[in-house]
PAPA-596086 format. One line per 3 residues: number of its first residue (from 1); their letters; for each residue x, y, z of N, C-alpha, C. Coordinates in nm, 4 decimals, decimal comma, padded with zeros to 6 digits. Layout:
N
NUM> A> X/Y/Z/X/Y/Z/X/Y/Z  ...
//
This chain:
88
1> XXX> 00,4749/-02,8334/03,9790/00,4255/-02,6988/03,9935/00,4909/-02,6048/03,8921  00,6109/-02,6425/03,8552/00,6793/-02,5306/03,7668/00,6349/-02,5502/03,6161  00,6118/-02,6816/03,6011/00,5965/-02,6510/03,4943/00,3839/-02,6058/03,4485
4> XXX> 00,3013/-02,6168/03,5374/00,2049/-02,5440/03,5672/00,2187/-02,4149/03,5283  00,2716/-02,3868/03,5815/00,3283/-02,2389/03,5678/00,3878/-02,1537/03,4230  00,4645/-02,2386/03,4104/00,5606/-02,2358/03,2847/00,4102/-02,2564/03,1501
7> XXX> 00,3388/-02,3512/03,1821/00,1930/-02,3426/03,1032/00,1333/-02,2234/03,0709  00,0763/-02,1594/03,1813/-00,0183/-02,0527/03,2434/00,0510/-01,9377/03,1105  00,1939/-01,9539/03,1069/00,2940/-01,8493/03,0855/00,2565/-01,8337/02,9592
10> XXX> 00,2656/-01,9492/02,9006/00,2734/-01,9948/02,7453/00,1362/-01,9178/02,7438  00,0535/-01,9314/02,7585/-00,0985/-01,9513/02,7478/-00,1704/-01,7931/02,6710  -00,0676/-01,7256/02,8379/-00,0650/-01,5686/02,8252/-00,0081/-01,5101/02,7103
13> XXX> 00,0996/-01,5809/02,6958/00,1448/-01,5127/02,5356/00,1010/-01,5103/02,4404  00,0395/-01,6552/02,3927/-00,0415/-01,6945/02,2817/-00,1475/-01,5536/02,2806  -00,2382/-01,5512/02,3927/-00,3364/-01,4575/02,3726/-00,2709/-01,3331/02,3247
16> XXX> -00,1296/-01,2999/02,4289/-00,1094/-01,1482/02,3930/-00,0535/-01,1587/02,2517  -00,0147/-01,2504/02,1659/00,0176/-01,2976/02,0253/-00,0715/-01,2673/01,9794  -00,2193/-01,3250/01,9556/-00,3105/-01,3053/01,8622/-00,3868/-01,1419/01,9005
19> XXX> -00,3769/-01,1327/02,0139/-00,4003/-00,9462/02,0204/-00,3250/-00,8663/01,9062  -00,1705/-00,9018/01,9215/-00,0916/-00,8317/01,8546/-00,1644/-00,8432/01,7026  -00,1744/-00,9876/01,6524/-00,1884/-00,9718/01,5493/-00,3222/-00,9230/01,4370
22> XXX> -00,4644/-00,9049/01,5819/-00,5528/-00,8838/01,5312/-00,5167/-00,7044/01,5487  -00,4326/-00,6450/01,5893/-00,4270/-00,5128/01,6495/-00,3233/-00,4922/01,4914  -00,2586/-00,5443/01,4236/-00,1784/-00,5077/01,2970/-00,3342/-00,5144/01,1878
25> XXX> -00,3837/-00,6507/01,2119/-00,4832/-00,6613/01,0944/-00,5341/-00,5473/01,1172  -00,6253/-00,5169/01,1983/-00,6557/-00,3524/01,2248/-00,6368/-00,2697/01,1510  -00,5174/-00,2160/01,2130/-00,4563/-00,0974/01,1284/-00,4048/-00,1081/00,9892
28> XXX> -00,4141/-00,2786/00,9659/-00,4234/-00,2401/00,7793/-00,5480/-00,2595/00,7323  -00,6337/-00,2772/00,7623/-00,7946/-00,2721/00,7029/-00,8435/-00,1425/00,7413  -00,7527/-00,0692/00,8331/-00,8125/00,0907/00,9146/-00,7415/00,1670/00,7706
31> XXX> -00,6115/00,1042/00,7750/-00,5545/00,2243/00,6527/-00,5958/00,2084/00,5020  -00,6616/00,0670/00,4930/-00,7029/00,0478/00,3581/-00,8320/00,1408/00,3286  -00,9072/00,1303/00,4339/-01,0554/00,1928/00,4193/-00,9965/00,3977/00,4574
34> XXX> -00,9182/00,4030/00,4883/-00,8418/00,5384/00,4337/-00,8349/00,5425/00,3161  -00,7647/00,5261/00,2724/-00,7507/00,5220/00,1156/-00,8379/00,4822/00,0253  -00,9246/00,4121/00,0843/-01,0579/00,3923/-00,0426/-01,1500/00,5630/-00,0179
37> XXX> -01,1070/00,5820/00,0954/-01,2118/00,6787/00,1439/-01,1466/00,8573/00,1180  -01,0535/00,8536/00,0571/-00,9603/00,9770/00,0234/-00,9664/00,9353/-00,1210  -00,9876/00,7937/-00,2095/-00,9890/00,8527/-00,3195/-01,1520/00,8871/-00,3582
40> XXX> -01,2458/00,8153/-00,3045/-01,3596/00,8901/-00,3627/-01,3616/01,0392/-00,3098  -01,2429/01,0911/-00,1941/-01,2800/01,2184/-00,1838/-01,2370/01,3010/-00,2469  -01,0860/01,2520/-00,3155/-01,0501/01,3409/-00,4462/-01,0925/01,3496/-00,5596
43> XXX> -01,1864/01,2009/-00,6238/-01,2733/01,1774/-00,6928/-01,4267/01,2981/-00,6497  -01,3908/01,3664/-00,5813/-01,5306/01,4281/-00,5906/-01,4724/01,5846/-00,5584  -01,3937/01,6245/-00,5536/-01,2998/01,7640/-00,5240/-01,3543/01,8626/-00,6064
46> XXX> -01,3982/01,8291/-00,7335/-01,4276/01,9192/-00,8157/-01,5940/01,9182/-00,8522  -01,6221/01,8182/-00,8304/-01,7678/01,8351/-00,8548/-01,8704/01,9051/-00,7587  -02,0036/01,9028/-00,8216/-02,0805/01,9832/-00,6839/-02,1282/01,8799/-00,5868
49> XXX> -02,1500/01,9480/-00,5299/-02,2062/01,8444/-00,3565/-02,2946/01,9226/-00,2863  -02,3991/01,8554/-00,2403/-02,4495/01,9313/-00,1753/-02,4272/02,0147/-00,0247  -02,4410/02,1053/00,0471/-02,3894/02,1474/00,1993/-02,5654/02,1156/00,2855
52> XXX> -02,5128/02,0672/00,3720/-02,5830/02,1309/00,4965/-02,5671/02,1667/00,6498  -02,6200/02,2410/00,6834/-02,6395/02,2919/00,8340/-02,6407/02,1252/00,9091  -02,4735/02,1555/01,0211/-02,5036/02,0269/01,1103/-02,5730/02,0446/01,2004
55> XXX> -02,5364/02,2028/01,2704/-02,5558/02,2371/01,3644/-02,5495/02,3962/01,3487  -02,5789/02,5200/01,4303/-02,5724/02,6221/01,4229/-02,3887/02,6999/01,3663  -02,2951/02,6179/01,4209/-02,2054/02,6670/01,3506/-02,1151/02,5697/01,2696
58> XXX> -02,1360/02,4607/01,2118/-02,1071/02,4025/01,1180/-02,1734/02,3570/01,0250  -02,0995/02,2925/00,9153/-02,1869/02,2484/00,8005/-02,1461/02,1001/00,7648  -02,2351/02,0155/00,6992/-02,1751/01,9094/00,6579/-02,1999/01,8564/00,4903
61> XXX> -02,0978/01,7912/00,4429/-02,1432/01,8205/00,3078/-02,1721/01,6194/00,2644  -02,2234/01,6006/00,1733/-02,2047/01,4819/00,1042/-02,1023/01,3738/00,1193  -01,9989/01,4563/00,0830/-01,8930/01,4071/00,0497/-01,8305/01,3211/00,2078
64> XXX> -01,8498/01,4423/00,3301/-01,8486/01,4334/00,4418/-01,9120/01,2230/00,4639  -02,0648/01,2668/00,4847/-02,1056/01,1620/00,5122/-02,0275/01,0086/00,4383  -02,0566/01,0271/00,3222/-02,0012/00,9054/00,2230/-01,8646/00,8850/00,2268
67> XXX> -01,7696/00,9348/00,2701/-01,6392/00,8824/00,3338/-01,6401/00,8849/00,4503  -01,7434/00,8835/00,5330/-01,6975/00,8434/00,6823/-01,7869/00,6647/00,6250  -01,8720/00,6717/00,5641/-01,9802/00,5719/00,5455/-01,8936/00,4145/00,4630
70> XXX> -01,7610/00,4945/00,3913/-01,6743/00,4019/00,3283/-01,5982/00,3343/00,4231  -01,5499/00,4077/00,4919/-01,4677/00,3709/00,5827/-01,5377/00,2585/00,7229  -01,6678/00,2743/00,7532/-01,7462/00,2119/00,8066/-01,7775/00,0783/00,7739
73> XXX> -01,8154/00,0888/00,6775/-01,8450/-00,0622/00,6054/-01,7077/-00,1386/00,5419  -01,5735/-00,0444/00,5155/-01,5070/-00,1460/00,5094/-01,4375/-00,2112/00,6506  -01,4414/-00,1035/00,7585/-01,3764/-00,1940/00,8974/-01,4989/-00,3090/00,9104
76> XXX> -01,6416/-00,2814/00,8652/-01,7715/-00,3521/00,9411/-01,7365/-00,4657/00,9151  -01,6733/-00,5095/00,7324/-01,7055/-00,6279/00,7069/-01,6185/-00,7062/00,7619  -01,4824/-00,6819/00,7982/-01,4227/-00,7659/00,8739/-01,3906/-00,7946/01,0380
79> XXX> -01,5001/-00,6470/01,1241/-01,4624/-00,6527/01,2471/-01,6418/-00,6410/01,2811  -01,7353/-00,7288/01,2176/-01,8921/-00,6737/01,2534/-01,8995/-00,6576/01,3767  -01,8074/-00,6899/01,5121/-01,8108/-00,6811/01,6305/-01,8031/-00,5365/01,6729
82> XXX> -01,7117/-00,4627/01,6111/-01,6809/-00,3002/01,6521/-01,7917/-00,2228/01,6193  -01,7565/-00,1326/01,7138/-01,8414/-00,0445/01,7258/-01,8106/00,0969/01,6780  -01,9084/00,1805/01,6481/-01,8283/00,3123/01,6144/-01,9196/00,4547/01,6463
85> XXX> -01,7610/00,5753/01,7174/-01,8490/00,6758/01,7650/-01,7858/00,7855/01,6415  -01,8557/00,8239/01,5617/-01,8572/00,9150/01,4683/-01,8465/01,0831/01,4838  -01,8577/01,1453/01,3855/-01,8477/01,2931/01,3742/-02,0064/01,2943/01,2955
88> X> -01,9826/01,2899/01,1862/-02,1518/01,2626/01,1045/-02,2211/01,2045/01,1016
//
């Protein structure tokens, strides 16, 4: 029985192991697609863009959409499972 047990134990860790480690991959494919997505936004700081009306008291611009859209497709390609609730 103990060592049943002592199994079960192992078993649990392994999983909470590969959590951990898909929860690091994460946050470096989360921070990579940051940084791809801040430099096309400094890459575009100076140029024109277009604005529009999101809603009655905000606006959204180009630039807006296409770095949330970078950042999307780079978590997509390695997590196509996630899902995502947005601003734009």
């Amino acid at each position: 029985m103990w060592k049943n047990k002592w199994r079960a134990k192992s078993a649990e860790r392994v999983v909470q192991e590969l959590k951990l480690l898909e929860d690091k991959e994460f946050k470096n494919i989360a921070i990579s697609a940051v940084h791809s997505a801040s430099t096309y936004i400094k890459s575009m700081f100076i140029s024109h863009y277009s604005i529009s009306d999101k809603d009655t008291e905000s606006i959204v611009t180009e630039i807006d959409v296409q770095s949330e859209n970078i950042i999307i497709d780079i978590i997509q390609k390695r997590f196509p499972e996630h899902g995502f609730i947005t601003e734009e």
